[in-house]
C-alpha positions in Angstrom: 0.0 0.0 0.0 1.4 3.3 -1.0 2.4 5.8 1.5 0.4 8.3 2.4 1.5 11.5 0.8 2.4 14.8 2.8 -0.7 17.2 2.8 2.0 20.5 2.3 4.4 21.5 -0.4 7.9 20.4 0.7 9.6 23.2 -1.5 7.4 26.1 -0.4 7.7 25.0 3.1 11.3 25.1 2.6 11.7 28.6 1.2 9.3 29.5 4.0 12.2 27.7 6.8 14.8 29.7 4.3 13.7 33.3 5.1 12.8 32.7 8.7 17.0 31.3 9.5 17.9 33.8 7.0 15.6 37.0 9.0 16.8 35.8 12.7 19.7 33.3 12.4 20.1 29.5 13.5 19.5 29.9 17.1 17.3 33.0 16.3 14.8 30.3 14.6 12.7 28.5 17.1 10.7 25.6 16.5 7.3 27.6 17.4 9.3 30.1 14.4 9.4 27.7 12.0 6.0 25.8 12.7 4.5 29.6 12.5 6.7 29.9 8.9 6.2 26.9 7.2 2.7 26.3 8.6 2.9 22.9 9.2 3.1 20.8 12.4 6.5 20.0 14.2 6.1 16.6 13.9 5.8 17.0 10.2 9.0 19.4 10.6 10.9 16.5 11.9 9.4 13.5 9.9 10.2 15.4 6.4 13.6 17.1 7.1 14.8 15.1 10.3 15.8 17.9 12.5 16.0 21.6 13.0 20.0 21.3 11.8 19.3 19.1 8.7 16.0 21.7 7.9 18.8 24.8 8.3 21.4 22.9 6.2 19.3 21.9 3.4 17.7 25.7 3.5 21.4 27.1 3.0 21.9 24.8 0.4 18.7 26.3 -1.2 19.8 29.5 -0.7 23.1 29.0 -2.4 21.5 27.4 -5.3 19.6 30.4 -5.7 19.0 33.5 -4.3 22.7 33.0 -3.1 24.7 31.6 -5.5 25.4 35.4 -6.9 28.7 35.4 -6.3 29.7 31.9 -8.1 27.0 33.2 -11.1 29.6 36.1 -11.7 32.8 34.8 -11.0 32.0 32.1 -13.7 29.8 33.7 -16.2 31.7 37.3 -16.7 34.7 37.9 -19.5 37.4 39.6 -16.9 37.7 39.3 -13.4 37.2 42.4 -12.8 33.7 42.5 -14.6 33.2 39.5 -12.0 34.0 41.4 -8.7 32.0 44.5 -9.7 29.6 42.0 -11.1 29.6 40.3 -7.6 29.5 43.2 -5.3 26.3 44.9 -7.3 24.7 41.6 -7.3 25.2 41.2 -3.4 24.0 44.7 -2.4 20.8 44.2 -5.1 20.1 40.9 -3.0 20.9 42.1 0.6 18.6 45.7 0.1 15.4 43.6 -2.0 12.1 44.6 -0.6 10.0 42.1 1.5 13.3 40.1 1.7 15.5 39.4 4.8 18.4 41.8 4.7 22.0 40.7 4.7 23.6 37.2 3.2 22.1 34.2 4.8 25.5 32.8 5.5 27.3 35.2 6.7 24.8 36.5 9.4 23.1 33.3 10.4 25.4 31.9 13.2 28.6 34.0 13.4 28.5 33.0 16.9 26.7 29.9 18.6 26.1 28.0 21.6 28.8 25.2 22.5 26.1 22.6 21.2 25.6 24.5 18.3 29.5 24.6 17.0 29.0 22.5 14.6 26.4 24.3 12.7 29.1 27.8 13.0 31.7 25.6 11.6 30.0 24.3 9.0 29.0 28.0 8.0 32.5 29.4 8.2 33.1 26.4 5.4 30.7 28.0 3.1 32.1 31.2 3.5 35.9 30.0 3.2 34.5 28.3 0.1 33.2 32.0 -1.6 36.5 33.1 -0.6 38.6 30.1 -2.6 36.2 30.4 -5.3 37.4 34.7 -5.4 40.8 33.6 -4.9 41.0 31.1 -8.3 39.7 33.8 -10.6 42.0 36.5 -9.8 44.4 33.7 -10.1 43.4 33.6 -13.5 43.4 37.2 -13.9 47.2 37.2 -13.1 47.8 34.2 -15.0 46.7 35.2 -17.8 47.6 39.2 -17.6 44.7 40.6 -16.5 46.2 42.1 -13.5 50.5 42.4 -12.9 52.6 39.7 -11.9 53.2 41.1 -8.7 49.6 41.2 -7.5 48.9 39.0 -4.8 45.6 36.6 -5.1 45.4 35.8 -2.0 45.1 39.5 -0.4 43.4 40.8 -2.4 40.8 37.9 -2.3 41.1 38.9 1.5 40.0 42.4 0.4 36.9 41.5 -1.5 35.9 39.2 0.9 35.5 41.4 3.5 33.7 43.9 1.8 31.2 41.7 0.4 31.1 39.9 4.4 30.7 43.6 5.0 27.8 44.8 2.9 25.9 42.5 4.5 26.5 43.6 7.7 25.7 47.2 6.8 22.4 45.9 4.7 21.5 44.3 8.2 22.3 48.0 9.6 19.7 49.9 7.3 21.9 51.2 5.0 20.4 52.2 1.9 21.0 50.5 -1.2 22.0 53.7 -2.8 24.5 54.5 -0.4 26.0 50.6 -0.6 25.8 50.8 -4.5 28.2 54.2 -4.4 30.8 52.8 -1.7 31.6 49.9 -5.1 33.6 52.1 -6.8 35.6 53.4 -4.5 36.0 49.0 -3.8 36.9 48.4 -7.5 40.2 51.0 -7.5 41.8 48.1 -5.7 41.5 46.4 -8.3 42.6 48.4 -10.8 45.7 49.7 -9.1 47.4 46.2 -10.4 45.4 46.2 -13.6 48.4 45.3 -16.2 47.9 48.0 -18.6 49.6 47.5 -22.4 53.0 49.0 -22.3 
């Protein structure tokens, strides 16, 4: 005899666990949150996703194959890097400022800090976020491998550079700032950049 199938929409109720992590954060999220978000029952919580850390998990996955995955989307899909980093910085601020959205990146505000028994859910985060930052490093790689940038330039800093904007965008999208105001401050990011662009001699 056939099971008896779910009376809710898996994916919607995911998207619905999504925003709630991503408005108040792993331990932000309480059961009563996400029973109130996805409208369904707790034990239909548990008996479709397993647990409140395998729910968040596979909601950050969604969120990176989506809404989040921005920053791999430019990195891959522009010409020159540096069309990818501005590409990637206007991309995050558009995302972190959208209306009747939660503000900020998902992964970068959802559980910078955690209760002992929740270290493993920080760690796996700070993966995800090393991950960006390998995936920033490789391109300007390529960028100085293949003359984009001078020989001199160092990947690996200024991959530290862009990181921590971006990590800091949405912290200031969290903060209220305006989208306008976050759009204007990508310039000034971008003259990093081009201070080792290799120009033709």
């Amino acid at each position: 005899m056939a099971g008896r199938p779910r009376a809710f929409d898996r994916e919607q109720a995911l998207r619905s666990a999504r925003d709630a992590f991503w408005e108040r954060g792993y331990e932000g999220t309480s059961m009563a949150d996400l029973i109130s978000a996805m409208n369904i029952s707790s034990a239909s919580i548990y008996a479709a996703f397993g647990s409140k850390e395998a729910l968040f998990r596979e909601a950050v996955a969604d969120y990176d194959a989506n809404d989040g995955g921005f920053a791999s989307r430019a990195l891959t899909e522009e010409p020159t890097t540096r069309a990818a980093l501005r590409r990637m910085l206007v991309d995050a601020v558009t995302l972190f400022t959208r209306p009747g959205k939660p503000r900020g990146c998902m992964v970068v505000l959802s559980a910078p800090r955690c209760a002992k028994e929740n270290e493993g859910v920080s760690d796996w985060l700070s993966v995800q976020r090393r991950a960006r930052h390998a995936a920033i490093v490789r391109r300007i790689r390529e960028a100085r491998d293949y003359g984009e940038i001078k020989p001199e330039a160092d990947p690996e800093v200024l991959a530290d550079f862009y990181t921590t904007f971006l990590q800091g965008l949405s912290v200031q999208a969290r903060d209220g700032f305006s989208k306008k105001q976050m759009m204007a401050s990508i310039d000034s990011a971008m003259q990093v950049f081009d201070a080792v662009v290799q120009h033709p001699s």
